[in-house]
KOLKOL-406649 format. One line per field, with one value per residue: x, y, z of N, C-alpha, C in turn; residue in three letters. Coordinates in steps of 0.001 Angstrom, whole numbers, plus 500000, padded with zeros to 6 digits. Last residue first. Layout:
npx	X_...
npy	Y_...
npz	Z_...
capx	X_...
capy	Y_...
capz	Z_...
cpx	X_...
cpy	Y_...
cpz	Z_...
type	ALA_...
! end
This chain:
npx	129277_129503_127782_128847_130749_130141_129179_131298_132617_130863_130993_133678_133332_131726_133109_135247_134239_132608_135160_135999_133405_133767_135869_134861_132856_134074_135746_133665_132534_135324_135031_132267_132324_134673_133127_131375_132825_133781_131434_130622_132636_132442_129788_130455_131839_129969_128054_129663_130223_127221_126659_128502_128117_125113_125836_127390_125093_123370_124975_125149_122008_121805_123822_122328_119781_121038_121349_119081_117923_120000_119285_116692_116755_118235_116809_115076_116314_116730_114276_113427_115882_114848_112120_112928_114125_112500_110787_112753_112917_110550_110138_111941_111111_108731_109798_111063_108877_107628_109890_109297_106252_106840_108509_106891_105005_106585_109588_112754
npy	478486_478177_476113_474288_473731_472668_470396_468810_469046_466953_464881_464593_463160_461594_459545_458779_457463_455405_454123_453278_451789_449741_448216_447652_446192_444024_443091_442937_440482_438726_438170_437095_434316_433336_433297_431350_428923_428102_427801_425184_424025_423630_422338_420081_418718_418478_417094_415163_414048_413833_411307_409729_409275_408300_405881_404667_404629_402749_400247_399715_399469_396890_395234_394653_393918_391718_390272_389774_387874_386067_385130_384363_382165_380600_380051_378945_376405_375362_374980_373312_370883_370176_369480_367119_365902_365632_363231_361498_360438_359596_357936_355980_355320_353735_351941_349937_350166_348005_346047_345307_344107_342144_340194_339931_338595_336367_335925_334706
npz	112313_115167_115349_113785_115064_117165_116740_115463_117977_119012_117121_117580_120523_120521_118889_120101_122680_121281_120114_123038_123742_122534_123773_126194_125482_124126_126643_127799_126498_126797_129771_129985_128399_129544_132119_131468_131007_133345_134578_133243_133796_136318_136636_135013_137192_139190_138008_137664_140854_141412_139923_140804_143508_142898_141861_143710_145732_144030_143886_146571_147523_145615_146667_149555_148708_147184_149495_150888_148804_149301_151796_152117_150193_151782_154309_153253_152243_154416_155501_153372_154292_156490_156542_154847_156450_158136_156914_156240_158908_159507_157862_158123_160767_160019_158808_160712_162243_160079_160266_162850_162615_160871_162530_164897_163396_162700_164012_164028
capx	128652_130516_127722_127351_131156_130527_127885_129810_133040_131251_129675_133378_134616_131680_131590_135557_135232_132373_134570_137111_133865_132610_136329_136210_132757_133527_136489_134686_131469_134259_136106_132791_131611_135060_134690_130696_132295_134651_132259_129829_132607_133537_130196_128895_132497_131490_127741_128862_130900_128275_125999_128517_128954_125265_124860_127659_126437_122811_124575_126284_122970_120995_123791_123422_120147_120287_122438_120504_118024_119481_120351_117109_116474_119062_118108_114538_115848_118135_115193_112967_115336_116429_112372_111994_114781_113790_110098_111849_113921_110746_109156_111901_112487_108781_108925_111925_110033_106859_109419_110206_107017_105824_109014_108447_104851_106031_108598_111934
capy	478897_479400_477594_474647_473991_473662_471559_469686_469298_468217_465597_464396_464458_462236_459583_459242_459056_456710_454741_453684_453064_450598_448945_449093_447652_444760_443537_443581_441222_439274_438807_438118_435839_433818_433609_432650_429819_428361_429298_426430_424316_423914_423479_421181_419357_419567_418334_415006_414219_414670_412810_409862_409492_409341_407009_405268_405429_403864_400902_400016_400198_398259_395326_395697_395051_392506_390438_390516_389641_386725_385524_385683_383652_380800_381230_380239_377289_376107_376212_374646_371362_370857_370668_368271_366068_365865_365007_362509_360418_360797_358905_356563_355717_355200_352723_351133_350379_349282_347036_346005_345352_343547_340953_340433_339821_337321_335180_335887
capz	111080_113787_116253_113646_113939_117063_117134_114359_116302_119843_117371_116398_120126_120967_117994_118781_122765_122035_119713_121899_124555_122526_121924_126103_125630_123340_125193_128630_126642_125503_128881_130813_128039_128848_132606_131877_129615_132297_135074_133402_132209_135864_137126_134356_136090_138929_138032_136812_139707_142404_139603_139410_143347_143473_141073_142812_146015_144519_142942_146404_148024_145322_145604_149153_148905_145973_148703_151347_149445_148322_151922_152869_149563_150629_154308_153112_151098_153796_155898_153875_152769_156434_157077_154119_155081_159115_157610_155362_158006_160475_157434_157304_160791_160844_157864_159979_163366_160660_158765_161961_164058_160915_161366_164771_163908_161507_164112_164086
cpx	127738_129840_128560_127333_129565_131325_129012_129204_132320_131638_129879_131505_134550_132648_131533_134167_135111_133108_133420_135691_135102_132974_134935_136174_133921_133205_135154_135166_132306_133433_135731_133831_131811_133706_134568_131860_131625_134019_133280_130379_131625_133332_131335_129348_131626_131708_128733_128552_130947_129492_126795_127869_129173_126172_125188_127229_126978_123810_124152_125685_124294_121910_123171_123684_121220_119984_122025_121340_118783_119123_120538_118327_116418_118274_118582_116088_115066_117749_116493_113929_114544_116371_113828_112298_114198_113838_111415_111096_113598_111947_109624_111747_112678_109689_108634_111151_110724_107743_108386_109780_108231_106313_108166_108918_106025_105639_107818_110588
cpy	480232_479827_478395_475976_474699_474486_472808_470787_469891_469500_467068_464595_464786_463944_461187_459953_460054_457380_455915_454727_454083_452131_450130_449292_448370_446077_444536_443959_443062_439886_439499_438991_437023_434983_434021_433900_431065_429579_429259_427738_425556_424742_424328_422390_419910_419491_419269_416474_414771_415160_413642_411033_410150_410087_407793_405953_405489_404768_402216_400707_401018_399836_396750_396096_395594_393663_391705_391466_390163_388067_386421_386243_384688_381912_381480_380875_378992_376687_376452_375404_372910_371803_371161_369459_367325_366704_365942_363679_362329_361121_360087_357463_356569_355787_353821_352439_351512_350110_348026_346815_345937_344517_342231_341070_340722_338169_336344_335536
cpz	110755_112697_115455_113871_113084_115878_117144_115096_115958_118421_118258_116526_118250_121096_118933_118965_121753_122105_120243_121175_123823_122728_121865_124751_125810_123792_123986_127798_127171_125766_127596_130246_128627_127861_130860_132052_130130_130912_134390_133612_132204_134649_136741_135179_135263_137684_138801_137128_138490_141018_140188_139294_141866_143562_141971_142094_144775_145209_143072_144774_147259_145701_144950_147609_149223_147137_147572_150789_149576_148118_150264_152494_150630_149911_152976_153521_151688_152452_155189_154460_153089_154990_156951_155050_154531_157579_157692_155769_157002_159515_158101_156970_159365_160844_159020_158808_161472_161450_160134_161196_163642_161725_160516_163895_164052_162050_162838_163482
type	UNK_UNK_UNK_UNK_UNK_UNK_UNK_UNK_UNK_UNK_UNK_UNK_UNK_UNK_UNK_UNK_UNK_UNK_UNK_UNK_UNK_UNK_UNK_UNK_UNK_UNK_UNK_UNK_UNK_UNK_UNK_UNK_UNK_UNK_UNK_UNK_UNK_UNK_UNK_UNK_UNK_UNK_UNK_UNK_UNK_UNK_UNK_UNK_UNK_UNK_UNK_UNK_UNK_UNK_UNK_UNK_UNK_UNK_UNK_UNK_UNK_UNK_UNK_UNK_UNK_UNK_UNK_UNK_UNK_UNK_UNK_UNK_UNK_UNK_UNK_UNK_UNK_UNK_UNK_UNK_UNK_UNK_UNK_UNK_UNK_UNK_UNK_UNK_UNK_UNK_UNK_UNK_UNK_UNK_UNK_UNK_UNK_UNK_UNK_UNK_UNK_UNK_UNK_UNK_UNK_UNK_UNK_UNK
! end
């Protein structure tokens, strides 16, 4: 093999190289942009599934504020019911005990 021969190589494999290395670099890019498409992806479902449970959690969250809410309006209802029938006890009294005086007034 003569010395051109052997230039014409090396140059044969220093192209083999370089196309080697382009090949390398473009496999390299694309498996780095699928690796942050796929990233995404991922951080929007991630968002998604975070955002059904907040949502699931407030839904939740304001039955039972609902519950407790018509629990305690249920028991001012009763208490407010208990104080005017006792109200009303005594109205009868206060009213049959002023009837009394005025007519105890009118005798006089």
């Amino acid at each position: 093999m003569g010395r051109t021969e052997t230039l014409q190589h090396i140059k044969e494999a220093e192209a083999r190289v370089l196309a080697m290395k382009r090949e390398a670099d473009a496999e390299r890019e694309r498996i780095l942009r699928e690796s942050r498409r796929g990233e995404l992806e991922l951080q929007d479902g991630l968002r998604k599934e975070g955002e059904e449970r907040y949502g699931k959690l407030i839904a939740e969250a304001k039955q039972v504020v609902a519950g407790e809410r018509d629990a305690i309006l249920e028991k001012g209802r009763r208490e407010a019911k208990k104080v005017k029938d006792e109200g009303m006890k005594n109205f009868e009294k206060a009213v049959e005990r002023l009837v009394g005086k005025f007519k105890g007034a009118l005798d006089a």
